[in-house]
GUMAR-106007 format. One record per residue (C-alpha): residue in one letter; x, y, z; residue number from 1; chain. Coordinates in nm, 3 decimals, decimal comma. Each point is the difference from the previous one (the first is absolute). Layout:
+---------+---------+---------+---------+-----+--------+
! residuo !    east !   north !      up ! num ! cadena !
+---------+---------+---------+---------+-----+--------+
!       a !       X !       Y !       Z ! NUM !      A !
...
+---------+---------+---------+---------+-----+--------+
END
This chain:
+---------+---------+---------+---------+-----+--------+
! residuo !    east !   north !      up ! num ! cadena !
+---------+---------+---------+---------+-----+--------+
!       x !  -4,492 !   0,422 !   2,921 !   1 !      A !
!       x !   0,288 !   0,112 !   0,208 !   2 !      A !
!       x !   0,200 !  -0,323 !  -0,067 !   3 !      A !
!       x !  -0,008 !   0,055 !  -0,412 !   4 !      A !
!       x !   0,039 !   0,366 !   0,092 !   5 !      A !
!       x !   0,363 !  -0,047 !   0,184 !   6 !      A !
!       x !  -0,020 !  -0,296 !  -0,342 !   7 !      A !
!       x !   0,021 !   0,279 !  -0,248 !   8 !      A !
!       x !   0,225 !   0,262 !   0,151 !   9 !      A !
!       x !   0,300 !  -0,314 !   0,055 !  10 !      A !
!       x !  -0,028 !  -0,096 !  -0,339 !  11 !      A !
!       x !   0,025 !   0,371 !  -0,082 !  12 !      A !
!       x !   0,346 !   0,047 !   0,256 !  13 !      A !
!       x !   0,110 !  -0,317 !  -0,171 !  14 !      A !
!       x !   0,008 !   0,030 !  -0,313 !  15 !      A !
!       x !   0,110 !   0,424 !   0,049 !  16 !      A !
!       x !   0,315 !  -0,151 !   0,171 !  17 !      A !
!       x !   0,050 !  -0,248 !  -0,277 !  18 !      A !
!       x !  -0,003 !   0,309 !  -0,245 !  19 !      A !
!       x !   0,259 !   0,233 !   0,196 !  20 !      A !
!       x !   0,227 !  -0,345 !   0,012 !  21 !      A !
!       x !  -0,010 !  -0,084 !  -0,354 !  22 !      A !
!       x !   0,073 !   0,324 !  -0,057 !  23 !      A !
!       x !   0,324 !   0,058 !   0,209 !  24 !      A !
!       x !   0,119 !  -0,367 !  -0,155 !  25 !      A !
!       x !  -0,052 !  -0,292 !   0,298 !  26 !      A !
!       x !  -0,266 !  -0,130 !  -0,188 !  27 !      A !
!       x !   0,071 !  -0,125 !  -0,393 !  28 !      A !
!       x !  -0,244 !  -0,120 !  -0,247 !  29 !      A !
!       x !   0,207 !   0,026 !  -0,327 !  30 !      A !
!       x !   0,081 !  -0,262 !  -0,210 !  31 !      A !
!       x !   0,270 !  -0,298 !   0,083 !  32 !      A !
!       x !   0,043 !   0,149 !   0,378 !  33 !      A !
!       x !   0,062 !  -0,327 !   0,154 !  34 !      A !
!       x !  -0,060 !   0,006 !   0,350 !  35 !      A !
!       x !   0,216 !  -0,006 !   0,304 !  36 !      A !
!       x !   0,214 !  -0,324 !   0,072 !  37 !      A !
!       x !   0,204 !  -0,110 !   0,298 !  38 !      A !
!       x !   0,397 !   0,101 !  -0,160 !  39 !      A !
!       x !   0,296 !  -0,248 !   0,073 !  40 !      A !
!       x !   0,225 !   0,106 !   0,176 !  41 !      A !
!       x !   0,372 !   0,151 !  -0,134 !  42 !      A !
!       x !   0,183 !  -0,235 !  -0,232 !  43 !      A !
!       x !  -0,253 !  -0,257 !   0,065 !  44 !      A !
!       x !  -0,044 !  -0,255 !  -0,307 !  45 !      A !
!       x !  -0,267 !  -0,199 !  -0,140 !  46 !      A !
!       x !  -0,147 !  -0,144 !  -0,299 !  47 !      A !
!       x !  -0,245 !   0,080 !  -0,192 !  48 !      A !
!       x !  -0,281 !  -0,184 !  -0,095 !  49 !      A !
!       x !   0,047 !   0,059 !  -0,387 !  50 !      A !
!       x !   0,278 !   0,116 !  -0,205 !  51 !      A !
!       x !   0,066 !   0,340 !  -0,074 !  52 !      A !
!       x !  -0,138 !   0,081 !  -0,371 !  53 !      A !
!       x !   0,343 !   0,091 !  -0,080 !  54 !      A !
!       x !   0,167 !  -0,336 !   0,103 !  55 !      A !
!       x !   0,156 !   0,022 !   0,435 !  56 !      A !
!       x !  -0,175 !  -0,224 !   0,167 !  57 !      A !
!       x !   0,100 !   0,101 !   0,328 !  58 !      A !
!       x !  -0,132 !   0,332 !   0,145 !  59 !      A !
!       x !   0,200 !   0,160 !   0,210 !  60 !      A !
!       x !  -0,143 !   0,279 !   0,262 !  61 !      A !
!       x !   0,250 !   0,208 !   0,197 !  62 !      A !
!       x !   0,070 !   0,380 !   0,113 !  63 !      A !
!       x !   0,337 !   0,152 !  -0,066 !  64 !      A !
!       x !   0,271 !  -0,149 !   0,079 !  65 !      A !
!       x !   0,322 !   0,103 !   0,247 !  66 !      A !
!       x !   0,326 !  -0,079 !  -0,171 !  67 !      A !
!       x !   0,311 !   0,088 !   0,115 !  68 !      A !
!       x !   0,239 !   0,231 !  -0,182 !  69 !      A !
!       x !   0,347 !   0,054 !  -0,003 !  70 !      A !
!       x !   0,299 !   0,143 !  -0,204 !  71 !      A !
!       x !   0,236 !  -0,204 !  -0,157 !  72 !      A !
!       x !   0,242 !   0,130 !  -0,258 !  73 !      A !
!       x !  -0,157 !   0,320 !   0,000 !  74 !      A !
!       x !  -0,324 !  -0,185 !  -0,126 !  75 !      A !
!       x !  -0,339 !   0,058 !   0,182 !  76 !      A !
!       x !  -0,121 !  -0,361 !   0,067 !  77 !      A !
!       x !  -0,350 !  -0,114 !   0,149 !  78 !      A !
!       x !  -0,039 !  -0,337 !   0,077 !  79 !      A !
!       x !  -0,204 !  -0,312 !   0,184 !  80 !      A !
!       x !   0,118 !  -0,330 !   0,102 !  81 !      A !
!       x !  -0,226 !  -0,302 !  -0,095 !  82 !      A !
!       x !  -0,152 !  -0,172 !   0,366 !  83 !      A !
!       x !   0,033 !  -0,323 !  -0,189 !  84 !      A !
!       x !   0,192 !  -0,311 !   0,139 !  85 !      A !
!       x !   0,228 !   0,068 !  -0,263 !  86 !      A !
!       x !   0,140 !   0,262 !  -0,279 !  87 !      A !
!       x !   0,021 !  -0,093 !  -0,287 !  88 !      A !
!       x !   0,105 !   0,291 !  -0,196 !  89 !      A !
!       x !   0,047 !   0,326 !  -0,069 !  90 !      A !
!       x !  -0,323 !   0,297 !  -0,192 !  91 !      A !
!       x !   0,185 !   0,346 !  -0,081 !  92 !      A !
!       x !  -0,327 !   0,248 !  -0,106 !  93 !      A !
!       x !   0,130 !   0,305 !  -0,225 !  94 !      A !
!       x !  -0,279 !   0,255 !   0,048 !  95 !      A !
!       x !  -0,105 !   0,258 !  -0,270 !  96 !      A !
!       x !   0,032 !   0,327 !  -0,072 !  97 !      A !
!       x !  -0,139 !   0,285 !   0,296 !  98 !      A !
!       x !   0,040 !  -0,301 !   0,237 !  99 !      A !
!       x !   0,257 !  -0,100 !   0,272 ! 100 !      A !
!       x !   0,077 !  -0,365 !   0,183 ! 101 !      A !
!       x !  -0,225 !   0,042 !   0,217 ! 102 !      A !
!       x !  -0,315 !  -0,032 !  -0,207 ! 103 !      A !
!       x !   0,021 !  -0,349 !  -0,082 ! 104 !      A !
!       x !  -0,107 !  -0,043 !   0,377 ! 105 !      A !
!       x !  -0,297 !   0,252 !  -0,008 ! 106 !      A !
!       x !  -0,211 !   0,033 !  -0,282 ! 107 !      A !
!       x !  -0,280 !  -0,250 !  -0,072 ! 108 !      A !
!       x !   0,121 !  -0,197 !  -0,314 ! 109 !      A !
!       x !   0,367 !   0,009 !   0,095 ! 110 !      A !
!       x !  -0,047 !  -0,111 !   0,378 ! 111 !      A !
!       x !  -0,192 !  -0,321 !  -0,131 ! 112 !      A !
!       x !   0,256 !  -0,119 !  -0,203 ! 113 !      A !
!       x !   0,315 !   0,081 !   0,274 ! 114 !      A !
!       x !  -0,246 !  -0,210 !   0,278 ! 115 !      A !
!       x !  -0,091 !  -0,297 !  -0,269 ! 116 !      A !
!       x !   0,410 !  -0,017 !  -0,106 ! 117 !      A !
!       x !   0,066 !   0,011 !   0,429 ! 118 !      A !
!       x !  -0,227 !  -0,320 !   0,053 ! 119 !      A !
!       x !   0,164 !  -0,146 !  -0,255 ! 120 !      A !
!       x !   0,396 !  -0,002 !   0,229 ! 121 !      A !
!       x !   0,079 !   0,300 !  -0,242 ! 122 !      A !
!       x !   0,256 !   0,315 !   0,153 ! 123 !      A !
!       x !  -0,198 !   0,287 !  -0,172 ! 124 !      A !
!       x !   0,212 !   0,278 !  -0,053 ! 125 !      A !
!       x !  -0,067 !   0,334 !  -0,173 ! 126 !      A !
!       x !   0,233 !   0,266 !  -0,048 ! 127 !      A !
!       x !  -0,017 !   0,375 !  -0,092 ! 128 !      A !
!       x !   0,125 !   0,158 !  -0,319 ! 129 !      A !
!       x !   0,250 !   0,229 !   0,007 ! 130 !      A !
!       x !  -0,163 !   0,264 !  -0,205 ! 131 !      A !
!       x !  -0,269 !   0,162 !   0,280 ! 132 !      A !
!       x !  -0,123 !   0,307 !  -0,258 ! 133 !      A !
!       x !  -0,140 !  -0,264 !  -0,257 ! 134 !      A !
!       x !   0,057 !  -0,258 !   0,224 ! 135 !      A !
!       x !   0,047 !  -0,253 !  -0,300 ! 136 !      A !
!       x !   0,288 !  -0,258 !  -0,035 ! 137 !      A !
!       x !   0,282 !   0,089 !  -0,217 ! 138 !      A !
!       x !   0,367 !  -0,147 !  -0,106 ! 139 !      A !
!       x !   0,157 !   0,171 !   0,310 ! 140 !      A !
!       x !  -0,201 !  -0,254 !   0,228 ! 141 !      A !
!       x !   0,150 !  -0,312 !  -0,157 ! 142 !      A !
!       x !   0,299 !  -0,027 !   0,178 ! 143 !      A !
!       x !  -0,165 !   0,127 !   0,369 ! 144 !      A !
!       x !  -0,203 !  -0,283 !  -0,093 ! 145 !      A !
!       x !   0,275 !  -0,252 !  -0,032 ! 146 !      A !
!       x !   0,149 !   0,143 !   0,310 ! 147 !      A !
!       x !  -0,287 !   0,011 !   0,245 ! 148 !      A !
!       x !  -0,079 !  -0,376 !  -0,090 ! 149 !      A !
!       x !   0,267 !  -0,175 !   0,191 ! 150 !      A !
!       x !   0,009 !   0,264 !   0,263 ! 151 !      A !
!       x !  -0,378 !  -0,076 !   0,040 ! 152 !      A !
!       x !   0,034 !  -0,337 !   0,023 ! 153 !      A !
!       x !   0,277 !   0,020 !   0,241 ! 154 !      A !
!       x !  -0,191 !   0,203 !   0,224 ! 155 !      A !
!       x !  -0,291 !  -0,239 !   0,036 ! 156 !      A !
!       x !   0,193 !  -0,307 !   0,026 ! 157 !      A !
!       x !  -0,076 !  -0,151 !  -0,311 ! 158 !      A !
!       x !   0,294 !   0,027 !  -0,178 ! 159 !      A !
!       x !   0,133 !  -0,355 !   0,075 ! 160 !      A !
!       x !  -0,322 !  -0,120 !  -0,113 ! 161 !      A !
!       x !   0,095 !   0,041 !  -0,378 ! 162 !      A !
!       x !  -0,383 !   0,102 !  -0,061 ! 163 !      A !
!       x !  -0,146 !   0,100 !  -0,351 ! 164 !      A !
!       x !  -0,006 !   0,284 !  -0,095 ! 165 !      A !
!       x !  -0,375 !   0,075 !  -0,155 ! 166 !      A !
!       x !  -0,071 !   0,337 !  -0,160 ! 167 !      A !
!       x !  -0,336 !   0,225 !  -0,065 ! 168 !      A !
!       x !  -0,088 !   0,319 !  -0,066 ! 169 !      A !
!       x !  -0,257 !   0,273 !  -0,133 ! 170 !      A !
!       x !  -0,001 !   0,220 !  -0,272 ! 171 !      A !
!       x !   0,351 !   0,205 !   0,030 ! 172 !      A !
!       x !   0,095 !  -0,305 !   0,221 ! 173 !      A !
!       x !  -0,100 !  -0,254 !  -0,249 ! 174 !      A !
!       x !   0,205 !   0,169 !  -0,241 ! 175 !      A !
!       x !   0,280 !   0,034 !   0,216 ! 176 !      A !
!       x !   0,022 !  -0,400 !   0,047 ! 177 !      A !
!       x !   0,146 !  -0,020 !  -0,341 ! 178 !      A !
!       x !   0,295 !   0,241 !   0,100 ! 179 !      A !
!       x !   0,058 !  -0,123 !   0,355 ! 180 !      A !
!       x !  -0,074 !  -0,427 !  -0,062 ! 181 !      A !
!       x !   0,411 !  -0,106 !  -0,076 ! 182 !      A !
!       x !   0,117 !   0,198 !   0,296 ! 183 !      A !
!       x !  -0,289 !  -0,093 !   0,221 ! 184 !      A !
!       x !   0,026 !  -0,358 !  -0,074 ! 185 !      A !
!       x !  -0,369 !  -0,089 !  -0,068 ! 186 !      A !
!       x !  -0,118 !  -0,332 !  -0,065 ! 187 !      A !
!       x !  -0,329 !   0,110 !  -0,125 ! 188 !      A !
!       x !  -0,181 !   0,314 !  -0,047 ! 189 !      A !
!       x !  -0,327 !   0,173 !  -0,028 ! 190 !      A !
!       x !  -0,107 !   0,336 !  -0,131 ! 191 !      A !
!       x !  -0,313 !   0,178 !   0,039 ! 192 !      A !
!       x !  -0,146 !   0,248 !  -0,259 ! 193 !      A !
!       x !   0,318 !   0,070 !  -0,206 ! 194 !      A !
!       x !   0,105 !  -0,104 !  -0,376 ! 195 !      A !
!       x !   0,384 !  -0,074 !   0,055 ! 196 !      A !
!       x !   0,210 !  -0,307 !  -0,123 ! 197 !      A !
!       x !   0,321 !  -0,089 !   0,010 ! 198 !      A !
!       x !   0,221 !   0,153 !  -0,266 ! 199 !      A !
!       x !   0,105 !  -0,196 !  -0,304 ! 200 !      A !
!       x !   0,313 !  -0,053 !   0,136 ! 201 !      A !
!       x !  -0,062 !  -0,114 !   0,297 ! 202 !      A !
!       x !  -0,264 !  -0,290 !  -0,145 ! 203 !      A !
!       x !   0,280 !  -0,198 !  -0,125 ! 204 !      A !
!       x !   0,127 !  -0,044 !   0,352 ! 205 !      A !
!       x !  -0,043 !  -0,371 !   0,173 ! 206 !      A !
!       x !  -0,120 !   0,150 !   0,351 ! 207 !      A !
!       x !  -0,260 !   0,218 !  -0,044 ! 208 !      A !
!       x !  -0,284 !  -0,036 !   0,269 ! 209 !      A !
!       x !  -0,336 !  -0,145 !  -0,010 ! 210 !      A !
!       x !  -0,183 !   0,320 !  -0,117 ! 211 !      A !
!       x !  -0,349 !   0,115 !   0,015 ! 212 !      A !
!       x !  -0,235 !   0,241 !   0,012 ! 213 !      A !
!       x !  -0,360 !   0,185 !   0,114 ! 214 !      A !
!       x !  -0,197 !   0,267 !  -0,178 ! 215 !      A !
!       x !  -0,280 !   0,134 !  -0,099 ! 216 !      A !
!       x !  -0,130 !   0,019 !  -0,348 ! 217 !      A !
!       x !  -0,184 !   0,280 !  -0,047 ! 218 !      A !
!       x !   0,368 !   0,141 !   0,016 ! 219 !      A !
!       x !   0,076 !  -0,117 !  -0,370 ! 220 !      A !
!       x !   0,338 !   0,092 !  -0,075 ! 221 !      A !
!       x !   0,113 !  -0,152 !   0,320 ! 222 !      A !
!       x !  -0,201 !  -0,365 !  -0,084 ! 223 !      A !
!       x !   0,126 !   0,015 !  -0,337 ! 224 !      A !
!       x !   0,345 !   0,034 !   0,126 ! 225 !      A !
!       x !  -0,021 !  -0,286 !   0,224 ! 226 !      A !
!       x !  -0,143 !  -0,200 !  -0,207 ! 227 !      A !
!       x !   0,294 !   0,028 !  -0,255 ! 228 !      A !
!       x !   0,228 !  -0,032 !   0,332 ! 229 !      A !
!       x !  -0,176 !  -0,347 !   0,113 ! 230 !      A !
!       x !   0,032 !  -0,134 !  -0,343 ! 231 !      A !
!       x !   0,340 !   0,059 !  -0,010 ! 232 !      A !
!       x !   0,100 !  -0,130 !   0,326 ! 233 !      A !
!       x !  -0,197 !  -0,325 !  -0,119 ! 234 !      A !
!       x !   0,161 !  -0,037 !  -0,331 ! 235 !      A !
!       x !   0,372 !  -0,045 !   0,272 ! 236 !      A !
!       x !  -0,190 !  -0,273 !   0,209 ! 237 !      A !
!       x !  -0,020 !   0,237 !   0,253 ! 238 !      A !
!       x !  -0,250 !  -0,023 !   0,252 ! 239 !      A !
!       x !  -0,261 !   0,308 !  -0,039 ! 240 !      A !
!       x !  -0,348 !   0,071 !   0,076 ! 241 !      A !
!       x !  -0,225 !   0,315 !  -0,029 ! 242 !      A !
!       x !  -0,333 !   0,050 !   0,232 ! 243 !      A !
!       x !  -0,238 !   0,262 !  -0,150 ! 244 !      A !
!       x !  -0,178 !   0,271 !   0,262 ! 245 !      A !
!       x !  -0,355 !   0,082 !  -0,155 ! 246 !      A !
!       x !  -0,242 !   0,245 !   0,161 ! 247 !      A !
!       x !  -0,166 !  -0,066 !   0,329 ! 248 !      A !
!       x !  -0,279 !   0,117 !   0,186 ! 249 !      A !
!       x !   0,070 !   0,275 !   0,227 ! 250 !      A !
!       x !  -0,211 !  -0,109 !   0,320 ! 251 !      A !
!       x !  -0,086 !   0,048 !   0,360 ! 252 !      A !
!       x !   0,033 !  -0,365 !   0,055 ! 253 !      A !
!       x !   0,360 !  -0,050 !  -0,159 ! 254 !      A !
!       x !   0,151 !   0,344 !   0,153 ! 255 !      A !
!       x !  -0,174 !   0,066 !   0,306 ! 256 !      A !
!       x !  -0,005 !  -0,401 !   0,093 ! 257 !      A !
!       x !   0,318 !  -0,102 !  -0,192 ! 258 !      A !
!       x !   0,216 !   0,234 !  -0,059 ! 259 !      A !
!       x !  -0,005 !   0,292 !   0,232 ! 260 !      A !
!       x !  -0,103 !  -0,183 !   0,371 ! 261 !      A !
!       x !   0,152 !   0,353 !   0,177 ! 262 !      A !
!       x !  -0,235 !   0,216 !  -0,218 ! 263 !      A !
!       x !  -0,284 !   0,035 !   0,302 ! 264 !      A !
!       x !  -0,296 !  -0,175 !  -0,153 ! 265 !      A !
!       x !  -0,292 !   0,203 !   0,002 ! 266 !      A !
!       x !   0,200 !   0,290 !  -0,144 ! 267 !      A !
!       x !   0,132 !  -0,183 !  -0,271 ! 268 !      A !
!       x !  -0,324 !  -0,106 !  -0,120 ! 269 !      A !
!       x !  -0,095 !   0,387 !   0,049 ! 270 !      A !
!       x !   0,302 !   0,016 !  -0,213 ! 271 !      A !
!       x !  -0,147 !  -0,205 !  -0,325 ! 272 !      A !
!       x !  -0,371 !   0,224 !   0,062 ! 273 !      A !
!       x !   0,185 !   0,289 !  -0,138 ! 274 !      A !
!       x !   0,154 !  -0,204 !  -0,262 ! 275 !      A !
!       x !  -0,325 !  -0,093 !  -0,110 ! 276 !      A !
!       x !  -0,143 !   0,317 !   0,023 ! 277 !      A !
!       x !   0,273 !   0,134 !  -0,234 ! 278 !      A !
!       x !  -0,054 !  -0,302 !  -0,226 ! 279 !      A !
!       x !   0,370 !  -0,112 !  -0,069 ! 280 !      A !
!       x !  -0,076 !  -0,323 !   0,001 ! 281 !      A !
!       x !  -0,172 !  -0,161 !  -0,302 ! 282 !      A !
!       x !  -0,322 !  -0,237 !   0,006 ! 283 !      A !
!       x !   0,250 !  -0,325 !   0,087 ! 284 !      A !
!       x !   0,178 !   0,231 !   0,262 ! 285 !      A !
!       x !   0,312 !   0,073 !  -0,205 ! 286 !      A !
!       x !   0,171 !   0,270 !   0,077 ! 287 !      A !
!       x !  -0,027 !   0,245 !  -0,365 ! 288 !      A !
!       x !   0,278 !   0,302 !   0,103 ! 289 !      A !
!       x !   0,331 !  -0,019 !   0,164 ! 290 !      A !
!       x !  -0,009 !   0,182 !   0,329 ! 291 !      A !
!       x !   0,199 !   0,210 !  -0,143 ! 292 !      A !
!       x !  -0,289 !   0,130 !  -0,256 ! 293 !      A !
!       x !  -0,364 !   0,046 !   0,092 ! 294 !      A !
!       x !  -0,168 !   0,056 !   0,368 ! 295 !      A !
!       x !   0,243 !  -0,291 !   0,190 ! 296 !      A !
!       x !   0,190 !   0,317 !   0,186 ! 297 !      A !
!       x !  -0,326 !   0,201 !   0,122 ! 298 !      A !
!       x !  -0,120 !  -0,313 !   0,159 ! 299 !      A !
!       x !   0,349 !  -0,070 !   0,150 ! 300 !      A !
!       x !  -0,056 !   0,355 !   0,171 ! 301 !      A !
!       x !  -0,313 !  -0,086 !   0,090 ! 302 !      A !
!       x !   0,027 !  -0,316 !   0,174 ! 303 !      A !
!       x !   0,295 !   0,186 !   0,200 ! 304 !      A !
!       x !   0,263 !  -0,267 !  -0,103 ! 305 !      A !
!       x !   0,259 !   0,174 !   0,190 ! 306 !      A !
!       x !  -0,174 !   0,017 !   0,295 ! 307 !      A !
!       x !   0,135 !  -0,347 !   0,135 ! 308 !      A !
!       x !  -0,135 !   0,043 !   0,365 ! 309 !      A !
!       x !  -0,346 !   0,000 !  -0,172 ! 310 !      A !
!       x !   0,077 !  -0,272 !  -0,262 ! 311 !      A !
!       x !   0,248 !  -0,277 !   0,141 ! 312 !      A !
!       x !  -0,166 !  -0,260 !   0,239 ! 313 !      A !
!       x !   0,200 !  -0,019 !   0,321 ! 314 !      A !
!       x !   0,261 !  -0,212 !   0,014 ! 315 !      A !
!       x !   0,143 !   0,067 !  -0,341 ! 316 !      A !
!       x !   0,292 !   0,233 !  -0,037 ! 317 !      A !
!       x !   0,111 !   0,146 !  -0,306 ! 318 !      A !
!       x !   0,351 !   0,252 !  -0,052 ! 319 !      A !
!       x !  -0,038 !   0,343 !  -0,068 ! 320 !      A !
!       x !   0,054 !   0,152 !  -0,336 ! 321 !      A !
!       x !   0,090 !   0,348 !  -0,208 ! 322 !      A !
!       x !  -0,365 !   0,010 !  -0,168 ! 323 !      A !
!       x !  -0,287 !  -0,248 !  -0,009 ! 324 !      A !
!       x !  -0,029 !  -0,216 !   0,234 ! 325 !      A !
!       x !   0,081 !  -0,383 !  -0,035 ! 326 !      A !
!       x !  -0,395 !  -0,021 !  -0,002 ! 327 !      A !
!       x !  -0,047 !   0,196 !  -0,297 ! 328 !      A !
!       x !   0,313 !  -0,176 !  -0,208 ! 329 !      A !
!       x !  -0,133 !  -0,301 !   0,109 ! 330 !      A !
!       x !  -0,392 !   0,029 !  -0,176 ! 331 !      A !
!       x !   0,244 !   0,194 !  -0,320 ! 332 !      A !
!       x !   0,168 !  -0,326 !  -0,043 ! 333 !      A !
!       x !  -0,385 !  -0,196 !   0,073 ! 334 !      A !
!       x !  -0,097 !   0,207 !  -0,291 ! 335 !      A !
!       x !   0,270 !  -0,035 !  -0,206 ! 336 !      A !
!       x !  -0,029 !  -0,398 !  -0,025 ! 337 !      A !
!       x !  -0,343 !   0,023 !  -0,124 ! 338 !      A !
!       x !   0,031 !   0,247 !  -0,220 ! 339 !      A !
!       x !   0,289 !  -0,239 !  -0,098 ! 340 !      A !
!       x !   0,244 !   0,150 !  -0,200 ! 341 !      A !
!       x !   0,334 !   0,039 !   0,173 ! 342 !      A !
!       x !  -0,033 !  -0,119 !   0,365 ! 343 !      A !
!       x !   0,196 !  -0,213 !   0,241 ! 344 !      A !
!       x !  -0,271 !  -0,272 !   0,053 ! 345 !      A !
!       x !  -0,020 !  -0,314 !   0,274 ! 346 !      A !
!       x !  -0,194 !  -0,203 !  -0,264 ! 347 !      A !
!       x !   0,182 !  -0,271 !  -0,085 ! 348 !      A !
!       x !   0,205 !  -0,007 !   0,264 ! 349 !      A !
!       x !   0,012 !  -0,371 !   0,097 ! 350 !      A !
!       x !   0,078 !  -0,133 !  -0,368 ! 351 !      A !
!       x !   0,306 !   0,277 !  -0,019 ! 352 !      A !
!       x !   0,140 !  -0,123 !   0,397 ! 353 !      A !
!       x !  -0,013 !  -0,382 !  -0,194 ! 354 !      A !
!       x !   0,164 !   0,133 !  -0,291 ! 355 !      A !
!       x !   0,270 !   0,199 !   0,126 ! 356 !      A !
!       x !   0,054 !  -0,311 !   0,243 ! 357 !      A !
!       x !   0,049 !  -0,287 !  -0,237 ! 358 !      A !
!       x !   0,303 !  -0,159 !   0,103 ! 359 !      A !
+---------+---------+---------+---------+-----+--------+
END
């Protein structure tokens, strides 16, 4: 009798404990929580078992990275050199608007595509507009541009190399491509999330570059502009591609596993209970409101984003900044590609390196 006495009052300890830690958020029973998995380690790569369902076969898993940065011609640069036996050219990154250089390195999407274009023997540079109220490219950025490039180049010993010159860049920067391209010397191109062409005049010129482009079509003015821009470009013989961005599954797995390795684990997944809990994510795990609409800031607050001594696993290091933290801009931009309207996005990433690379 005394052994199923002690019996019943452990079962009752047990599961009182399992109550108070559900509650506080170590233990997770909602929906798609994947559990815990050994993380590689920074900038390691691997492959994937299966393609991504929006065409990279490769996945990619690394924290932020540590560029250097330097000013040349009065132009903020960030940059990486490529580890490879050999470089063989040349990525400039235009960010876009209320973004710097820097960026490129750091957040989720962006980071992916500067380590993918690194293990391919590509110098990935990214400069900062001039403009820091909008912080969006404009016509007075053309010609620091042109001036910075050879300077760059000259400063990390690649000038003799005579590499090409490949261009990319995101919304305000994938606009800008179209101003900057003649002085920059691009080969090919790539914008994200932006409508522009070339201007009439300029299509009857002999040297444009390879051109394409990313977006997302639930942003319909922007896909219908492209795809007048595409068939243009194709009517010249010139080469051209577009990659469409649909709606993906905001999830555990892809941003606490994939995506976000320095986002400490257990409070990320705490992170997507209060997500849940304020249902912005639909039945397929879509993300229905831009963060900057519905509950997405209350559960920022709540899961203490800022707080990155209670957030970042050790080892990771991340630069300060005026507001939220690089946490917080990082899940914004998370968000933002599967909402999927207007979003610098990594899908994609190894069919736009080959393109932009075609000899």
């Amino acid at each position: 009798k005394k052994v199923f006495y002690y019996l019943i009052v452990m079962t009752c300890c047990i599961l009182f404990f399992y109550s108070i830690l559900k509650n506080i958020g170590i233990i997770f029973t909602s929906r798609n929580i994947q559990p815990q998995i050994q993380q590689p380690t920074h900038n390691q790569k691997y492959r994937n078992s299966s393609a991504s369902h929006n065409g990279s076969s490769e996945l990619l898993v690394t924290g932020p990275l540590t560029p250097h940065v330097q000013i040349l011609q009065n132009v903020e640069v960030y940059y990486m050199m490529p580890t490879t036996p050999k470089v063989i050219g040349l990525l400039i990154f235009f960010h876009g608007c209320q973004h710097s250089g820097q960026h490129l390195f750091i957040l989720p999407e962006d980071r992916l595509v500067a380590l993918a274009a690194l293990n391919r023997g590509l110098v990935v540079a990214s400069p900062t507009s001039l403009n820091r109220v909008s912080q969006c490219w404009g016509k007075a950025d053309v010609d620091r541009i042109g001036n910075m490039l050879p300077e760059f180049e000259k400063h990390t010993n690649i000038s003799t190399l005579q590499l090409p010159r490949m261009g990319m860049g995101a919304s305000s920067g994938g606009a800008f491509l179209f101003q900057v391209y003649q002085v920059a010397r691009f080969k090919s191109m790539v914008s994200y999330v932006m409508g522009q062409g070339f201007l009439e005049e300029e299509m009857k010129s002999q040297n444009l570059p390879s051109t394409a482009y990313v977006h997302m079509p639930r942003d319909t003015w922007t896909a219908e502009a492209v795809a007048h821009h595409v068939a243009s470009l194709k009517s010249l013989s010139i080469p051209t591609h577009e990659w469409k961005v649909h709606s993906q599954p905001f999830t555990p797995k892809k941003v606490c596993l994939e995506r976000l390795v320095e986002f400490k684990t257990e409070y990320c997944y705490a992170f997507f209970e209060r997500v849940h809990q304020q249902k912005l994510l639909d039945q397929e795990n879509i993300v229905i409101a831009s963060y900057t609409e519905g509950g997405w800031n209350s559960v920022m607050q709540e899961s203490r984003l800022d707080d990155l001594s209670l957030n970042l696993k050790p080892g990771y290091v991340l630069p300060s900044t005026k507001d939220h933290s690089w946490l917080w801009k990082s899940l914004e931009e998370e968000i933002a590609v599967s909402y999927s309207i207007h979003e610098m996005t990594a899908e994609y990433r190894d069919e736009v390196l080959d393109f932009l690379m075609m000899m």
